[in-house]
C-alpha positions, 0 to 999 in steps of 0.5 A: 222713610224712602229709599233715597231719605235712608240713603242720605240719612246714612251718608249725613250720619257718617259725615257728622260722626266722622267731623265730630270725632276730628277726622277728614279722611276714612278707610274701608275693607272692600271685599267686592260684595254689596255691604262694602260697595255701597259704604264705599259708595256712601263714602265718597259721597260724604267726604269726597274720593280723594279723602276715602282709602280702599283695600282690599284684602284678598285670602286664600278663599277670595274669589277672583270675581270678589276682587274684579268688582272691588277695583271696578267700584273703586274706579267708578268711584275715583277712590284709591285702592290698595291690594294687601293680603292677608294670606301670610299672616293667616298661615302664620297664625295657622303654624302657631296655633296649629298645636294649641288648637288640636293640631290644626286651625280649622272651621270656625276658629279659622273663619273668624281668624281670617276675618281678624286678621282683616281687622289688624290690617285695616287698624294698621292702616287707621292708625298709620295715618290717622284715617277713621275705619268704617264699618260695613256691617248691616243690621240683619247681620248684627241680630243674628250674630254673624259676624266676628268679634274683634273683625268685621265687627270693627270700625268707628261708625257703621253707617248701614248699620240700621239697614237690613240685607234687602234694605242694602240692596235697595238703597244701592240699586237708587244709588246706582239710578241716581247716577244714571238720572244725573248721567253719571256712571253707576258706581256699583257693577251690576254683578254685585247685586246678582252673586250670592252674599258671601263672606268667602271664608272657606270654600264655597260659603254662602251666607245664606247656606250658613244661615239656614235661612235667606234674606228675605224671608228673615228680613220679614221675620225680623222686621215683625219682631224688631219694629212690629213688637211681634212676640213668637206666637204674633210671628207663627199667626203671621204665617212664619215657619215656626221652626224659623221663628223659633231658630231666629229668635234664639240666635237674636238672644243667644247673640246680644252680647256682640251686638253691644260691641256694635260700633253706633249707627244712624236709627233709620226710620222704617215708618211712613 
């Protein structure tokens, strides 16, 4: 399948979900990294912008960056864009359960506490006016765990889902020519593809860094092991680290249960 067949099978899958459950409208997180920008993107694409509904969601750790390309994307696009931060709640949750958890809310209970705090808004917003969350995850994310149950794990339907990072990238780079090509204007800014992808959760996070291991370099690992069947022995012979190979396959294990709360995704073909 080639980048463009990917694009569009996740915007015909998004479409037919969204009809199929009975909404017209959806609402998405925009955190101004690449994951969200091109679901926006996919978005307004499968049910036109008047129907999609931003919001961003700016913490005590967003960068101002993060939130200059999430209004830039959602003008380029033409879709609304509403600002409602989660700083209140978070410290509010800090205060109260401050005592409860040692004296302080800190490291990853805080991480993930700022990313449900996300998750409550947007379910708010869904439920106030009926409008289907989407989610923005990605498939590299979903099989090493690293997103937060009951948060970024939210939304009906996640139409990236069955894309890995480097695939993200690739479809939002055809994305953007594709404007070009009709003479439009590129709906993601160009900074997007250029920062390091962040979850900004606590000072200078970088996913990357907090992986122990880059994208590309673990998209190729698991690629081989999910669509090639190459066992940990198939992966070292392949020319993969093996402390790598090891590392990833016991987060993949160790991670399977919050894969089974993975909203569905289209199966994107890899083949031919």
């Amino acid at each position: 399948m080639k980048t463009g067949e990917k694009y569009d099978a996740c915007v015909g899958a998004l479409k037919e979900f969204a009809e199929g459950a009975g909404f017209t409208d959806v609402v998405i997180g925009l955190s101004g990294g690449m994951d969200s920008t091109l679901v926006a993107a996919m978005c307004a694409d499968a049910f036109g912008a008047e129907r999609v509904h931003g919001v961003l969601l700016p913490g005590p750790y967003s960068s101002e960056h993060s939130v200059e390309d999430a209004r830039e994307l959602a003008d380029n696009l033409g879709i609304r864009a509403e600002v409602v931060s989660i700083c209140e709640p978070f410290e509010a949750f800090e205060r109260v359960l401050a005592r409860a958890c040692g004296g302080e809310l800190k490291g990853l209970a805080a991480e993930n506490t700022q990313a449900r705090c996300r998750m409550v808004c947007l379910m708010a917003l869904s439920n106030a006016h009926g409008w289907m969350l989407v989610n923005t995850g990605n498939k590299s994310e979903a099989m090493m765990g690293y997103s937060t149950l009951y948060g970024d794990t939210a939304g009906a339907f996640a139409p990236i889902g069955g894309l890995y990072k480097s695939d993200v990238y690739a479809v939002a780079r055809w994305r953007n020519e594709r404007a070009e090509a009709e003479g439009a204007q590129p709906p993601i800014p160009e900074r997007v593809f250029a920062k390091p992808p962040s979850a900004e959760l606590s000072p200078d996070q970088e996913d990357e860094k907090s992986m122990g291991i880059d994208y590309d370099t673990l998209d190729k690992l698991l690629f081989a092991h999910i669509e090639q069947g190459l066992d940990a022995e198939g992966l070292v012979r392949a020319g993969f680290a093996e402390r790598d190979v090891e590392r990833v396959l016991r987060t993949v294990r160790a991670t399977a249960f919050k894969r089974a709360l993975e909203p569905p995704s289209p199966d994107v073909e890899f083949y031919g």
